[in-house]
C-alpha positions, 0 to 999 in steps of 0.5 A: 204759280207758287204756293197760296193759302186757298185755291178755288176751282171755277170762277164763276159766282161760287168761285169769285165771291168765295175767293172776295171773302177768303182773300182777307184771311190768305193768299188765293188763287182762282183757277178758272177753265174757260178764257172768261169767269162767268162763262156756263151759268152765271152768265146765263141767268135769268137774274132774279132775287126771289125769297121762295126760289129754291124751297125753305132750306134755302130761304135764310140764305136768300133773307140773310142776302136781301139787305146786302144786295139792296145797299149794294145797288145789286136788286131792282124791285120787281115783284112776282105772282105765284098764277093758278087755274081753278084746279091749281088752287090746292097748289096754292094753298100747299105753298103757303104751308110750305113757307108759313114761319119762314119770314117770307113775305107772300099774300094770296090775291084774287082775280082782279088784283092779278088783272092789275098787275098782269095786263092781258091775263088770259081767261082761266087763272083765277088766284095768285100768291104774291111776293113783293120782295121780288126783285131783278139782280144786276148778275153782270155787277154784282160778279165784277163787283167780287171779282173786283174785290178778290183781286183788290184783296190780292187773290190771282185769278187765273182763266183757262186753267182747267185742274187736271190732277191733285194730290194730297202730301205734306200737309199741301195740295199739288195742283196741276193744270191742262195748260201746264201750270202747277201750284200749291196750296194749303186747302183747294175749294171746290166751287166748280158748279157743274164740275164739281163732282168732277174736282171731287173724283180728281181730289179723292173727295167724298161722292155727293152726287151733284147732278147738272140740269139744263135750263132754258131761256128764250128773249121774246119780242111781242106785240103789243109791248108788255109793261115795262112793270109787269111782275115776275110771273110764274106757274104755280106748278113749276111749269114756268116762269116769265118777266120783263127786260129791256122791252123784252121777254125772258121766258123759261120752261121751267125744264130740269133735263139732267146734262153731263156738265158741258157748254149747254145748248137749248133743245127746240122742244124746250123752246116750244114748250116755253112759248106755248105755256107763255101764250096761255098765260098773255094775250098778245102776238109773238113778234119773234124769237130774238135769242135762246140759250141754256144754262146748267144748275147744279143740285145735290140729291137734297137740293141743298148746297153743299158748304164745308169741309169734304169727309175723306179727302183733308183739306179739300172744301165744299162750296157747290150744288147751288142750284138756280140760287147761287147768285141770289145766295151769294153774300151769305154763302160766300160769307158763311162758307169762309168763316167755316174754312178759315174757323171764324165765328158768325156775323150779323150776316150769317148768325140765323143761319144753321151751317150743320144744314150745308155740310157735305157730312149729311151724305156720309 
């Protein structure tokens, strides 16, 4: 490896859908640890686009993606439902606040309007907010997709080359890799997702304080059939989340256990939570228990991303703690944080966005 204009650290939908917008504005190299991009979190997603999903300062990233991904051929309309117990209710209507003047589109719905939506729902859920901009996302296509236009734009995409040291001198980063390898470069961005404090420490960079927590999925098989249309559906206080694929359930505690970064695997009290949350919820019989996995989702201390230059180490970028919304996030992200590395201005994209909101310099 030879000298390159940026060198992104991780491969994942951070990594790659930087690297597609850098390639453009100069040589790239993406440096990936694992034999296959995608590997921890982004293969593990429970692939939704959902405009409240990751709280107010995450919804202009959300919105200014939206348009995006539907022309793409990325979102399949889904819809979600926000359920509430009679004791939840001031839950709803703090939700509501919350989101009020955001530009999300949610409405608060009645028991019998959930009926028709959710077939089976049990006795004792008795309002909802709706959100019918919800929608599944091709997380598969929508990675090989700026995987595809990295490398079309001459980016290098090197697997299993885990960044073991890097120095700052002369102006140029040196690079060095568990396997051997070596490489320059002018600026090294730092899209490691669980690793990312990891690559901070190694760089000199500022301490965020980007902390992993592990999440659980579970694919159910259940009798009789959910409807292939059955909305997302999610527990007003955060204690689930479920929905439909491929004749399947995917279903989530909802769990955020703080995780060293690893290949994380699901605890089987987080499978037996999710399931008993899920049975509360349908009426219906658990035919088996076809898969469970994890996945890590990484937040600063904030819960926001963190998108620009680091505070003491020169030359070294932020584009990390993207939490459970990087894939949902992506264009814009990815847009907004290339056009603060390379110094170009907003586009029709980016231009609602407030960038000061991302910087890594509000943790100075």
């Amino acid at each position: 490896m030879d000298h390159t204009d940026f060198a992104v650290i991780g491969a994942g939908i951070a990594g790659a859908s930087i690297a597609a917008e850098l390639a453009p504005h100069g040589s790239v190299l993406v440096a990936e640890a694992e034999r296959h991009p995608g590997y921890h979190t982004t293969g593990r997603s429970a692939a939704f686009w959902e405009e409240c999903y990751g709280g107010p300062g995450v919804v202009p990233l959300t919105l200014a993606s939206g348009a995006w991904l539907r022309e793409g051929g990325f979102l399949r309309e889904r819809g979600a439902l926000y359920i509430a117990r009679a004791d939840q209710l001031g839950l709803l209507d703090s939700f509501e606040q919350t989101f009020a003047g955001t530009g999300v589109s949610i409405t608060r719905i009645a028991r019998a309007g959930m009926e028709r939506l959710v077939p089976g729902l049990q006795q004792g859920w008795v309002e909802a907010i709706s959100e019918p901009q919800c929608a599944d996302i091709d997380v598969a296509a929508l990675h090989q997709h700026y995987l595809t236009q990295a490398r079309q734009g001459g980016a290098q995409i090197a697997t299993g080359h885990r960044l073991i040291a890097a120095e700052r001198r002369g102006g140029l980063w040196h690079l060095a890799f568990e396997q051997g390898g070596q490489a320059t470069a002018r600026v090294l961005v730092n899209a490691a997702g669980a690793w990312a404090d990891e690559v901070a420490q190694i760089a000199g960079g500022q301490a965020i304080g980007i902390t992993p927590l592990r999440r659980t999925v579970v694919q159910l098989r259940v009798d009789p059939p959910v409807h292939p249309g059955l909305p997302l559906v999610l527990g007003i206080d955060g204690s689930f989340y479920f929905k439909p694929e491929s004749g399947r359930i995917w279903l989530s505690p909802h769990d955020e256990t703080p995780s060293p970064p690893c290949d994380a695997a699901p605890e089987e009290l987080d499978v037996a939570h999710a399931i008993a949350r899920f049975e509360r919820v349908i009426a219906c019989r658990i035919a088996a228990v076809e898969r469970k996995w994890a996945g890590l989702r990484s937040f600063a201390p904030d819960r926001l991303p963190v998108y620009g230059w680091d505070g003491q180490a020169e030359g070294f970028f932020w584009f990390a703690g993207q939490g459970g919304f990087g894939i949902q996030t992506a264009p814009a992200a990815a847009r907004l944080a290339a056009q603060i590395a390379t110094g170009r201005g907003a586009d029709a994209m980016t231009q609602a966005i407030d960038a000061a909101v991302y910087s890594p310099q509000r943790f100075v």
